[in-house]
C-alpha positions in Angstrom: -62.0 0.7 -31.9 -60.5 2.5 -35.0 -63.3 4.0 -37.0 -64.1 2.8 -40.8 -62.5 5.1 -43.1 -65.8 5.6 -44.9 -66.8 7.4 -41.4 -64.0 10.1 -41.8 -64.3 11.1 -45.3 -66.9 13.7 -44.4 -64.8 15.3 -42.1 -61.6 14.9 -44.4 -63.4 16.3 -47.7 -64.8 19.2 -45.1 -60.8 20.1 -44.5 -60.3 20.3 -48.3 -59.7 23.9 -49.8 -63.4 24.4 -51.7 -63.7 23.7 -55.6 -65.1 27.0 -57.5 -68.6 25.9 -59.0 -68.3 25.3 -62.9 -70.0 28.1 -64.7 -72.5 27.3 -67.6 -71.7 23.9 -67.3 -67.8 23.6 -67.6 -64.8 24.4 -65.5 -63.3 27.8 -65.7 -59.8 28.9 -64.7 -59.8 30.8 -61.1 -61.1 34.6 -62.2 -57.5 35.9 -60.1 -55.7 34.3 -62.8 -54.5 36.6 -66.2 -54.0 35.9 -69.1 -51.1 34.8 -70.9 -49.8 39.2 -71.7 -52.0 40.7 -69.3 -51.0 42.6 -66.1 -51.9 40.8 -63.1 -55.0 42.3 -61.4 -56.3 44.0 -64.5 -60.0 43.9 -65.4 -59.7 43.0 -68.7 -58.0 39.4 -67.1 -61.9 38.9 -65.0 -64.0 36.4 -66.8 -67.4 38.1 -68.2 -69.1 37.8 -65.3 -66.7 39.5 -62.8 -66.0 42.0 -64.9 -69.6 43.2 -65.8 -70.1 43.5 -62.1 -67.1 45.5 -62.0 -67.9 47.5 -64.2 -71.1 48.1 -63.5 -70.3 49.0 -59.4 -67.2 50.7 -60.1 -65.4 48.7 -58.1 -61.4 47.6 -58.7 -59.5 44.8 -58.7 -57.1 44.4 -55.4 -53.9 42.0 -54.6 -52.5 41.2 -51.6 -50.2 37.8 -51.1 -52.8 35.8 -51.3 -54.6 36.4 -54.3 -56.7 39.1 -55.7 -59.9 40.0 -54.5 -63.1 43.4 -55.6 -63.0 46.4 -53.9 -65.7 49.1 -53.6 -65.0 52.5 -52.1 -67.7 54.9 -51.6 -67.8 58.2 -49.2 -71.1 59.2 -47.8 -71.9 62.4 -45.4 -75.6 61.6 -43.4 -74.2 61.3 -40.6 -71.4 62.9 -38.9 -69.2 61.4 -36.6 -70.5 60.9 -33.1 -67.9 61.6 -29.9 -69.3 58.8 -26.9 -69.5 60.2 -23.6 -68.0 58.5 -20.6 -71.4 58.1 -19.2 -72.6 56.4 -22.3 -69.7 54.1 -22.7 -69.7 53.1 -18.7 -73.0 51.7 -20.0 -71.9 49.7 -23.1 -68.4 49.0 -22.2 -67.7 49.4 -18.8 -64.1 47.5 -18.8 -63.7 48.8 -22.2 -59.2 50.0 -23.5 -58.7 53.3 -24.1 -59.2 52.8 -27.5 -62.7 52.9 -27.5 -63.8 56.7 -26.5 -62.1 57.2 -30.0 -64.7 57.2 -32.8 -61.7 57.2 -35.0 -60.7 54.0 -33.7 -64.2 52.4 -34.6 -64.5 50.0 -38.1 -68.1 49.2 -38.6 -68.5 45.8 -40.1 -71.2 44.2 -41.8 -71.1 40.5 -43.9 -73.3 39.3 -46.5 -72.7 35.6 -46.5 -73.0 32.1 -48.3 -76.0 30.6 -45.4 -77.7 32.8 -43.2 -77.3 29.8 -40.2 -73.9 30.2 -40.2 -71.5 27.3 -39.8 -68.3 26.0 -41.1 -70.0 25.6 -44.7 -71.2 29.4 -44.9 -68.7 31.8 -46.5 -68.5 35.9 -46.0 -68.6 36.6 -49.8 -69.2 40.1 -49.2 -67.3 42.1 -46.3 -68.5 45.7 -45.4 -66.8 48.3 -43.7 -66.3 51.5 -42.9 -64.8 54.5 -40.6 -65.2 58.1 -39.9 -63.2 60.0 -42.3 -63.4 63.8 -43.5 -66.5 64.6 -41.6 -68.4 61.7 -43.2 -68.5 58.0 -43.3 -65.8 56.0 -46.0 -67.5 52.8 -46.3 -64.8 50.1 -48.3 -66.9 46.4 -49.2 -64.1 43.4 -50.1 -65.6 40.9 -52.2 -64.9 37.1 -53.3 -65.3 36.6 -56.8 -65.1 32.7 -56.2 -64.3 30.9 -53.3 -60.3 30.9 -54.5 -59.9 34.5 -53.3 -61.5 34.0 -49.9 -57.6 34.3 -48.3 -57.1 37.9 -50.1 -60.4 39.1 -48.9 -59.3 37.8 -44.9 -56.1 39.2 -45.4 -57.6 42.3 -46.4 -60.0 42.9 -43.5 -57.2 42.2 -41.2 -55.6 45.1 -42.3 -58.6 47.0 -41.8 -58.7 45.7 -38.2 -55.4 46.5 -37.6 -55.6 50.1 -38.4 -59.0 50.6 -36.5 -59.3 48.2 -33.3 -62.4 49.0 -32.3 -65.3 46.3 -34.1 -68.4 48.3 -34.3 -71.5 45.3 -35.1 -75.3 44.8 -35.4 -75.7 41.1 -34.0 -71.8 40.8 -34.7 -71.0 38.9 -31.4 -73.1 36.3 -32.3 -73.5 36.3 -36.4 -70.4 38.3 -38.3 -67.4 37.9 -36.1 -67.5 34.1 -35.1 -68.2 33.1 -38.7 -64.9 35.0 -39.8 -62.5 34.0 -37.0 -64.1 30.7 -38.0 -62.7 31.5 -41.7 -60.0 32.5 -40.6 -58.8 29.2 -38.8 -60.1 27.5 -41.9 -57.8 28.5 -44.3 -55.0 27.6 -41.9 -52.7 30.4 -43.4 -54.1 33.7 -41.7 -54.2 33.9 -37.8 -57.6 35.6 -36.7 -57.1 39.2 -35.9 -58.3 40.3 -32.1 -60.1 43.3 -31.8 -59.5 45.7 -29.0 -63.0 45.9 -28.4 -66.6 45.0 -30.0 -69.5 47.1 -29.5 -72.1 45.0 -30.2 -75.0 47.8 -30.9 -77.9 44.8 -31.0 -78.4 44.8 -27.1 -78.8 48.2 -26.5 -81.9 48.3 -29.0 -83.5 45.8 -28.0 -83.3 47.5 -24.5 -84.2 50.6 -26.0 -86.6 49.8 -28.0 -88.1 46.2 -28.4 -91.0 47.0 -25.9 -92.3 49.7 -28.8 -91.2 48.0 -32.0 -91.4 44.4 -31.0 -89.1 43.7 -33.8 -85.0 45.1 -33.2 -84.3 44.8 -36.9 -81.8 47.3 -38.1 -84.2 48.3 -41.1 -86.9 48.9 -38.5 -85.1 50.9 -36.2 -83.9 53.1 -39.3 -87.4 53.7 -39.8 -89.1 54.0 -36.7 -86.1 55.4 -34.8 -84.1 57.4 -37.2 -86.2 58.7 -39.4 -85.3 57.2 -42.8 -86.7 55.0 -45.1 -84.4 52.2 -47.2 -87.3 52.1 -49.8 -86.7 48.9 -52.4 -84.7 46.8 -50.5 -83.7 43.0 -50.6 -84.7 40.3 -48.3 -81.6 39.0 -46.7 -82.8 35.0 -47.2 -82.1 36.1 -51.0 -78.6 36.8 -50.8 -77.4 33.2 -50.8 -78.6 31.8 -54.1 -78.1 35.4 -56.0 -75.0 35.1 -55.2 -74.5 31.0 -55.8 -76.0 32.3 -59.0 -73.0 34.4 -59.6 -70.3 31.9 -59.0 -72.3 29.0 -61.2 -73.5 31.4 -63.9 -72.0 34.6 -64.2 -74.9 36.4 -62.9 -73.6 40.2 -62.5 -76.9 42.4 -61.9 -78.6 40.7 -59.1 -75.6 41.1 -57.2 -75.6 45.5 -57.5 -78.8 45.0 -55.2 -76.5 43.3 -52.5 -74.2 45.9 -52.5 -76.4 48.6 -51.3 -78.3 46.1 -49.5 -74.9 45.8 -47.5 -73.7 49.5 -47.7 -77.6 50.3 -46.4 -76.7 48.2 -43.1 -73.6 49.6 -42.4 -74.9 53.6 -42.9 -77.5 52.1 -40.4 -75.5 50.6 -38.1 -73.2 54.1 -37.9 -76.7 56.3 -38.1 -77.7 53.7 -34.7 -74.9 54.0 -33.2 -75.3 57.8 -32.7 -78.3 57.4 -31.3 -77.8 55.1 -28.7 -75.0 57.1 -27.5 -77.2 59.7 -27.0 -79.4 58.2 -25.0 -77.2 56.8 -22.9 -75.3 60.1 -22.5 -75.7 61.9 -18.5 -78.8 63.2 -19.1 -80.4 60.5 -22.1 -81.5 63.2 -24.8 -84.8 61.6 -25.4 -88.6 62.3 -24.0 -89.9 59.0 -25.0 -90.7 57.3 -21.7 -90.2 53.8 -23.2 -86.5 55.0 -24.5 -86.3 56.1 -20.5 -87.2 53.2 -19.0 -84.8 51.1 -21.2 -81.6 53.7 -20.1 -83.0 52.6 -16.6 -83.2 49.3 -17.2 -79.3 49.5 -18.5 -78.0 51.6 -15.6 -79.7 49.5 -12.6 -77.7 46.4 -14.3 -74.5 48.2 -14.3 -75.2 48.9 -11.0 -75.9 52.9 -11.5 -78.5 53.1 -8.9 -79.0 57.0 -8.6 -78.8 57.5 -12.5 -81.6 54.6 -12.9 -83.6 56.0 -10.0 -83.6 59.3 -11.9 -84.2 57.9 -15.4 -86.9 55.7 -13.9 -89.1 58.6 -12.4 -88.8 60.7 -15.4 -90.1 57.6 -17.4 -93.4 56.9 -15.4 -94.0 61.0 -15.4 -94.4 60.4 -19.2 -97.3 58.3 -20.7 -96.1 54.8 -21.0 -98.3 51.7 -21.3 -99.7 50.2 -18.4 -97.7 47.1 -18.0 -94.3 49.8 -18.6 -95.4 51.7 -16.2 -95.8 49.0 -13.2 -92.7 47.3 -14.4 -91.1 51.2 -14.0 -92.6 51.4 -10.6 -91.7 48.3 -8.8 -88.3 48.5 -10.3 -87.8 52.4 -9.1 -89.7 50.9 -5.4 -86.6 48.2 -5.4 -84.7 51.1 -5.6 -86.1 53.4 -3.2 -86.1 50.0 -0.9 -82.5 49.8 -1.1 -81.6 53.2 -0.3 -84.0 53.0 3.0 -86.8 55.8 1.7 -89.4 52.7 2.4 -92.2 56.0 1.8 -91.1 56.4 -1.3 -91.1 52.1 -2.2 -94.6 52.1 -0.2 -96.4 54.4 -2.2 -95.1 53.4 -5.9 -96.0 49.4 -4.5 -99.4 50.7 -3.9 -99.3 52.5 -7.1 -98.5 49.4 -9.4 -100.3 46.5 -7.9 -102.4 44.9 -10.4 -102.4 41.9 -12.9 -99.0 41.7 -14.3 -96.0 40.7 -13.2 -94.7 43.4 -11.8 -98.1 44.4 -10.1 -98.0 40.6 -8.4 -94.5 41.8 -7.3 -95.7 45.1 -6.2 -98.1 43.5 -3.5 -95.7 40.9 -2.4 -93.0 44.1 -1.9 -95.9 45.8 0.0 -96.9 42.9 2.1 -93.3 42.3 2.8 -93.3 45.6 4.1 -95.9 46.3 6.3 -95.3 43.0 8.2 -91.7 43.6 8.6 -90.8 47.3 8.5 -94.1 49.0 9.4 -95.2 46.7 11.7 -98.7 45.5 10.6 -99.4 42.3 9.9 -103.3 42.7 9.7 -102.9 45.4 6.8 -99.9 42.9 5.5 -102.9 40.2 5.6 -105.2 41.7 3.8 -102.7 43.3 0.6 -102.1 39.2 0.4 -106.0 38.9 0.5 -106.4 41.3 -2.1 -103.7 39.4 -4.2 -105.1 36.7 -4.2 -108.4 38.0 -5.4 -106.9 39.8 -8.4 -105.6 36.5 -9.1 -108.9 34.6 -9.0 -110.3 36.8 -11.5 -107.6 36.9 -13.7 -107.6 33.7 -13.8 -111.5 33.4 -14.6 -110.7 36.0 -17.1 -108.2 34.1 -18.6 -105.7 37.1 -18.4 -102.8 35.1 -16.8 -101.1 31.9 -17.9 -102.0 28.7 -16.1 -98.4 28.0 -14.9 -97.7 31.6 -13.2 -101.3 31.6 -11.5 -100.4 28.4 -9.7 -96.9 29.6 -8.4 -98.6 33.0 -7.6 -101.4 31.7 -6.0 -99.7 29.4 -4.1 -97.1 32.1 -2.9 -99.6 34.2 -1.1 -102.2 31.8 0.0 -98.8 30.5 2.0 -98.5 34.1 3.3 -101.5 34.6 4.1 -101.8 31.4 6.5 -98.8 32.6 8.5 -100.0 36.2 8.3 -103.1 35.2 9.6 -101.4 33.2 12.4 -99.6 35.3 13.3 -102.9 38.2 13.2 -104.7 36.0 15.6 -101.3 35.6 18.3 -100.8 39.2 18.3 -104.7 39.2 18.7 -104.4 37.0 21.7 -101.2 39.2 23.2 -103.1 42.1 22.8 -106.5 40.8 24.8 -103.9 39.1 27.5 -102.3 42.7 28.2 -106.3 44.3 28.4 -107.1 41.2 31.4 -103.5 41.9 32.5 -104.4 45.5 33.1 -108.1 45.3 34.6 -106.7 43.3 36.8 -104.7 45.4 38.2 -106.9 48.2 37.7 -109.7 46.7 40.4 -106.5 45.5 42.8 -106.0 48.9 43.1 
């Protein structure tokens, strides 16, 4: 059955070019549009509000074939140019082109948008980016006046993309780039561009460093990680209506705050990504025992065993917190387990038992052990005995989650029946083979 078309006209007004909000009240002609006389793309053709922000920021008007659209350069030397090691990028990009060992290749992007959600509603009114030029970093921000010049600033950025192939993001794989390619197919005039590659630098920091910061926000890892302090800075739920505010009213000043808000991200992102490349260089330039254990971490999922073996022990030789450091030592005993040095697994199982996770793990791994490899089930018994006891009090304590003492619990009280079993049998054997032998002791 055909739908009413009262059902569709949602989804018909949504495929509609949008209609610039009216400022102070009325209807104003698109800012891109001169004058009657005036040269096309001159400031003096910007209504009030445009050009106050332009003229405040510096920035210049830009036109492409689709329209006109602001543009703010700016060059900036913190941080120079960092050179990623094949190590380092067998880590982030394993299957990575050719492209991306060239830093020169890289274009940082960062968006300030219309709806911090995302969706087919939210616009990028503010496109950041920047490259490695003459020793420092040239950071170039496109902005969207009103929604008419939204094609101008896309067209823009592709060109961008084209020149540099290699995305550079903070959250961009799941934020930034789907909302533009999802621009881009709205405006049904630009073809998305396809980067070569995108480094996405948000997972690597949170394995890095979400165990010590909790929080992975780039503003906290600028402070905490490299050093630097934003000072005054924006909260990002504000963006949206400062800059609705813009587009209704004219509102220029408000908006200078997003631009450093946005140039702040993208110096961060570039100061972030030098880091992590360090850290996952050969040798991981860092004596932080947390930052360690996350390279491990990294290089036992890319299948690196001997470089997360090595980064594993130097991490538990540093201090790291308790529930770290049995998590560090089961993993590096899995390790040692799969290479065959079982002396090395046995004595980091015995090491990490405990209440945690990983220390329920470690006895299981032990018991595991001595029942199968070493041959002794009554020492294999009693690790599950001793389990099971550490679980009884945590559980009395209130130290471990209902659901996870259950399973756990369950789990060794199983392997302790068999292992008890199979105790008594071996028992048995054993006291069979004594009769067996004073018997023929006497015959003789």
């Amino acid at each position: 059955m055909r739908r009413p078309i009262t059902d569709q006209l949602p989804r018909l007004k949504a495929l509609q070019p949008p209609t610039p909000f009216a400022r102070s009240g009325r209807d104003v002609a698109p800012a891109h549009r001169p004058a009657p006389g005036q040269a096309y793309g001159s400031l003096s053709s910007l209504d009030p509000g445009s050009a106050k922000l332009a003229q405040i920021l510096g920035a210049s008007v830009k036109q492409n074939s689709h329209g006109e659209h602001l543009s703010l350069h700016g060059w900036h030397g913190r941080y120079a140019p960092c050179s990623p090691t094949p190590a380092a990028l067998q880590l982030l990009a394993p299957e990575g082109p050719e492209e991306i060992a060239d830093p020169q290749q890289w274009l940082f992007l960062d968006t300030e948008t219309t709806g911090i959600m995302g969706g087919t509603g939210t616009y990028p009114f503010l496109v950041g980016v920047a490259w490695w030029e003459g020793g420092g970093l040239e950071i170039e921000q496109l902005f969207m006046r009103e929604y008419s010049e939204e094609r101008s600033l896309l067209a823009a950025l592709a060109e961008r993309l084209a020149e540099r192939p290699v995305l550079v993001t903070f959250n961009g794989k799941s934020f930034d780039w789907p909302l533009l390619e999802t621009r881009y197919r709205m405006t049904r005039a630009i073809p998305p561009p396809t980067p070569r590659a995108h480094l996405d630098f948000l997972h690597p920091a949170r394995n890095l460093w979400r165990l010590r910061l909790g929080s992975v926000r780039l503003s906290q890892l600028e402070r905490h990680v490299l050093g630097w302090d934003r000072g005054q800075d924006i909260a990002s739920e504000e963006i949206p209506s400062i800059y609705l505010d813009f587009v209704r009213y004219g509102r220029a000043e408000p908006l200078v705050a997003v631009f450093e808000h946005n140039q702040m991200d993208l110096l961060g992102l570039a100061g972030l990504s030098g880091r992590v490349l360090s850290l996952l260089g050969e040798e991981a330039a860092s004596d932080d025992g947390l930052e360690l254990y996350g390279v491990s971490r990294l290089c036992e999922r890319r299948g690196q065993t001997k470089r997360a073996r090595r980064f594993y022990e130097r991490s538990i030789t540093s201090r790291l917190p308790s529930e770290t450091d049995r998590a560090a030592r089961t993993a590096l005993a899995r390790l040692a387990k799969r290479d065959g040095d079982f002396a090395c697994a046995r004595e980091l199982w015995e090491s990490a038992r405990g209440n945690s996770r990983a220390g329920y793990e470690a006895y299981e791994q032990l018991a595991i052990y001595l029942e199968h490899e070493a041959r002794e089930p009554r020492q294999a018994l009693e690790t599950a005995r001793l389990a099971l006891a550490e679980l009884r009090h945590a559980h009395q304590c209130g130290t471990i989650a209902a659901v996870a003492f259950r399973k756990a619990k369950a789990r060794f009280e199983h392997r302790a029946i068999r292992l008890e079993r199979k105790s008594e049998r071996s028992l048995l054997d054993a006291c069979d083979g004594d009769q067996e032998q004073i018997r023929g002791t006497s015959a003789g």
